[in-house]
N, C-alpha and C positions, 0 to 999 in steps of 0.2 A: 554593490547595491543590487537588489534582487525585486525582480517586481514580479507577481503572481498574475495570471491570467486563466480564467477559465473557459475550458472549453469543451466542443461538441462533436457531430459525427466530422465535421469536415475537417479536423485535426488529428484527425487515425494516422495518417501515414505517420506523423510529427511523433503519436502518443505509441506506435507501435516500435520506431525506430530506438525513442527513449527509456519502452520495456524492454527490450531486447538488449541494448549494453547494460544497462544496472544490472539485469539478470546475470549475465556474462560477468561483469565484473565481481557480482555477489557472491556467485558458485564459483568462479573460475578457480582449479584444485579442490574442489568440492564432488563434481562429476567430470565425467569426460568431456570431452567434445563435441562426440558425436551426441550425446544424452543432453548437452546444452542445447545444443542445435534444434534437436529434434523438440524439447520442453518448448523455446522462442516459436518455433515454425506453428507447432498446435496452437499455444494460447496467444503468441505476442503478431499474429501475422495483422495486415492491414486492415482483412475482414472480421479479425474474430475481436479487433481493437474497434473497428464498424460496429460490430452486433453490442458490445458493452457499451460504447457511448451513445447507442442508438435506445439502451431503455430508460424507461423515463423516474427508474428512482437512482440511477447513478450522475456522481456528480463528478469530476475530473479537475484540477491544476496543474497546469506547469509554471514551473520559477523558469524563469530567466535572468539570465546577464548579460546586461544589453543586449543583443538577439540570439541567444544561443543560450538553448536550454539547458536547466543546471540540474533540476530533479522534477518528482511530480509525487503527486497523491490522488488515488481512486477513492470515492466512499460510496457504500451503496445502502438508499436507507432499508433494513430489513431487519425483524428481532435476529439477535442471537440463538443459536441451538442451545444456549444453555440458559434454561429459563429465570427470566431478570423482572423485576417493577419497572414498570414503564417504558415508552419507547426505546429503540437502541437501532445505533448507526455501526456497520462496518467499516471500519479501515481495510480495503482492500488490498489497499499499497502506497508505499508511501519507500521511495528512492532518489536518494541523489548521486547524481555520477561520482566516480572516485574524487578529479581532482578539486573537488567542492566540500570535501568531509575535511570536519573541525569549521567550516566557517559561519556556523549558526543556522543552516542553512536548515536542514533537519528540524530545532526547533521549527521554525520559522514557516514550516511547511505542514506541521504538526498544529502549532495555534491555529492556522487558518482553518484545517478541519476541523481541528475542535467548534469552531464558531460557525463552521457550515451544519454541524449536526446540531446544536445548540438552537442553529434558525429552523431547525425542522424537527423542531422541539423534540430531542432526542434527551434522554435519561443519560443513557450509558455508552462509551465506543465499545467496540470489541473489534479480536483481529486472531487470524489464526498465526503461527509464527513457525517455520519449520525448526523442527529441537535443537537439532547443531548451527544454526544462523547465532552463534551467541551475541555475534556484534550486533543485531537487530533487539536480542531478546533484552541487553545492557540496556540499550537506548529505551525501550519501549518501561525496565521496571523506573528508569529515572524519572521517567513520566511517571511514575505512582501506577501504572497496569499491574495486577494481576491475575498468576495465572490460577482459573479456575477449570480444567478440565481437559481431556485429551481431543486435538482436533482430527480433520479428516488424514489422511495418508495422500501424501504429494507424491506425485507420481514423475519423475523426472526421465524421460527416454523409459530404461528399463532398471533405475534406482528409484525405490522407494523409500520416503523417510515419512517417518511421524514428525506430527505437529501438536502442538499447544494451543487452545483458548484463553485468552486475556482478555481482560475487560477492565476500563477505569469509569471512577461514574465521575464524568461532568459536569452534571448537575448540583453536585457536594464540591466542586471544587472551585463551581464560579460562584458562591455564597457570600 
């Protein structure tokens, strides 16, 4: 059983420690070590998990199981670069630790943003996806995402990869 909770800057340490294994687990044989490390330490450190949950169009989840965190999702309301009708919400991120995959948990994590962008009357999700994450890109086309265009270039340590723009409109799907 999985309960959602949302939360703010005072849970960085909780939301940094969370980016950092899924990270790890995501890539691990994907980049190095050192290239993991370094990716985790820029984006996933205490302060820079501070400065995202401190602006006030991102919204943040964690699941849990019974006290110990299972996965989480970022959103942040802002259009898409790839121009859409009407508002649209980012999926920033959206991870569940390893030994929690297959347990609905994904879905489960996924409805709840849909319906946090849905209250901020958002049209459309979108999300950028790196090209070789196929396990991400499986999950996201089963959701009905597609992809519309090439995203920014992930910069991992001193690997770069391209990414993809997907977008699902919500608004046609809760009719």
């Amino acid at each position: 059983m999985f309960t959602l909770e949302t939360i703010n800057a005072g849970s960085s340490e909780l939301l940094s420690k969370l980016c950092t294994e899924t990270f790890l687990q995501a890539y691990d044989g994907v980049h190095s070590t050192d290239n993991l490390h370094a990716y985790c330490h820029d984006n996933y450190s205490v302060n820079a998990t501070k400065a995202l949950l401190d602006q006030n169009n991102v919204e943040a989840v964690i699941a849990f199981e019974k006290k110990e965190a299972a996965g989480f999702y970022v959103l942040k309301h802002h259009q898409c670069p790839i121009e859409l009708t009407g508002h649209s919400t980012e999926l920033k991120q959206i991870y569940v630790l390893s030994n929690h995959f297959g347990s609905g948990l994904g879905r489960k994590l996924f409805s709840d943003a849909v319906n946090q962008a849905i209250n901020n009357k958002s049209k459309w999700l979108w999300l950028c996806v790196s090209d070789i994450n196929y396990r991400a890109q499986g999950f996201y086309k089963k959701l009905g995402f597609k992809k519309v265009g090439n995203g920014p270039e992930l910069v991992v340590g001193d690997d770069t990869l391209s990414s993809s723009i997907m977008i699902l409109n919500i608004e046609a799907q809760n009719q």
